[in-house]
N, C-alpha and C positions, 0 to 999 in steps of 0.2 A: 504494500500500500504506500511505498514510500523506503526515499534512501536518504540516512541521514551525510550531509555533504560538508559542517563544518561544528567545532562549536560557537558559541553565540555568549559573547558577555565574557564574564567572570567567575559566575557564579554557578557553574556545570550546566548551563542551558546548552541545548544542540539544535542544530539549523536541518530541518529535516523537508526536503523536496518530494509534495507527495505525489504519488499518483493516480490519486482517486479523480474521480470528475470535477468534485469541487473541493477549492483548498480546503477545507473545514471539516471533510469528511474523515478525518483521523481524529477529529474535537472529542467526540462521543466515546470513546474508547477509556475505558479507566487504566489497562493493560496493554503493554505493546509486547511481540515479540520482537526482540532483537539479537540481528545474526545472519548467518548465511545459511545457504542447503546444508544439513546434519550439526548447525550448531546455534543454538537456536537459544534463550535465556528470554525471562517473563522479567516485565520490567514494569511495576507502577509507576503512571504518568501522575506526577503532583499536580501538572498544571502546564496547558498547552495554550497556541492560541495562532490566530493568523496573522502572519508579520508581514504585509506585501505579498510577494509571489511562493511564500516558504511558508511552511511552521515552525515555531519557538516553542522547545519542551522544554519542562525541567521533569526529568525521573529520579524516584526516589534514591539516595544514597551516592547521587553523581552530584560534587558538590563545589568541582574546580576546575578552569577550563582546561587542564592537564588528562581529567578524566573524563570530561566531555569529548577531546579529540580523539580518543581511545575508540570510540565509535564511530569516526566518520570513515564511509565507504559501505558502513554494514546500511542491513536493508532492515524496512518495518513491517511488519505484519501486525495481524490481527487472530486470533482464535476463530475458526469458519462458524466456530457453535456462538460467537458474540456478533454473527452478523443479523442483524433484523430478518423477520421472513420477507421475503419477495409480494410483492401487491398486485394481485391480477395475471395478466398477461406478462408478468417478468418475468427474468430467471439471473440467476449470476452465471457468467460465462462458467467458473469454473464449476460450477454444477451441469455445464452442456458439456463441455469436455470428456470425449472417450461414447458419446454416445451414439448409437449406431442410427445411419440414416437410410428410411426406407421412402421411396419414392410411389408415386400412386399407384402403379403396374406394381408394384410388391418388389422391385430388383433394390438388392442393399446397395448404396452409393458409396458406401462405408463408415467409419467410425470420427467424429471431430477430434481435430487433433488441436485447434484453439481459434479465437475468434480476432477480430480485432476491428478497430474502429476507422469507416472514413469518412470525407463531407458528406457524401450523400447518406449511409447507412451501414448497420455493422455486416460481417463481413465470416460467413461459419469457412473453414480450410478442412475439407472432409479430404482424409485419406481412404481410398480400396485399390482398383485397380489402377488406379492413377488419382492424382491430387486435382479436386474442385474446388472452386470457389464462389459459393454461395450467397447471396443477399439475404440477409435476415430480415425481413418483413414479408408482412401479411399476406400478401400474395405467392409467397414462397412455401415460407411456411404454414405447415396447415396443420398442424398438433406436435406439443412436446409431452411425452409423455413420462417424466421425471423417474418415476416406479420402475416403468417396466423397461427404462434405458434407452429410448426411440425420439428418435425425432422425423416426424410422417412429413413430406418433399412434396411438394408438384414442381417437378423438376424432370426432364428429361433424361436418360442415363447415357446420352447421345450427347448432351451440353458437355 
């Protein structure tokens, strides 16, 4: 959700680049994790906030800008079980991730392998027989179905 890129101050605040949609979206969090793939440590946020284009953290027990710099490079997460439910017709990408895509004729187009965002609309990367690239919207897609691992295509297997 974010890489922390400098400390900030004096006083163990860290300068953390998020990458949620909106800056503010790491605000909510009482817990971060901080760390890379397989090293990972839970860290109480004292108190965050949106500084300009960044967030200003202070986490509990980082208390000098010696131990603040100690963390920059590492990355932030969030626990997936601290994420809110989904409302309606959403989904988080990485809940679509790995799910298999079946088009209206029933031929599997194969499995998302991740999504990603452009001007006009998001964007599924289905790996099977070869890599597609799919429009996420309504006219494409025609049900996710979260349980049974599927996501139903009107999409040709010919595109």
């Amino acid at each position: 959700m974010g890489r922390v890129v400098a400390p900030h101050g004096v006083q163990g605040w860290i300068k953390v680049q998020p990458f949620t949609q909106e800056q503010k979206g790491l605000l909510g969090y009482s817990q971060w994790q901080v760390g890379h793939e397989g090293a990972w440590r839970t860290w109480p946020v004292v108190e965050a906030r949106v500084h300009g284009a960044v967030v200003v953290a202070k986490l509990a027990g980082v208390d000098d800008r010696d131990q603040a710099a100690a963390f920059q490079g590492q990355r932030i997460a969030v626990a997936r079980s601290e994420f809110p439910p989904a409302a309606g017709q959403e989904y988080y990408w990485a809940d679509l991730a790995g799910l298999q895509v079946v088009n209206a004729e029933g031929v599997v187009l194969g499995k998302v392998l991740r999504l990603f965002e452009t001007g006009a609309n998001d964007v599924m990367v289905v790996q099977g027989d070869r890599e597609r690239l799919l429009p996420f919207i309504s006219t494409v897609i025609r049900s996710v179905d979260l349980a049974a691992g599927t996501i139903s295509v009107d999409w040709s297997a010919e595109y």
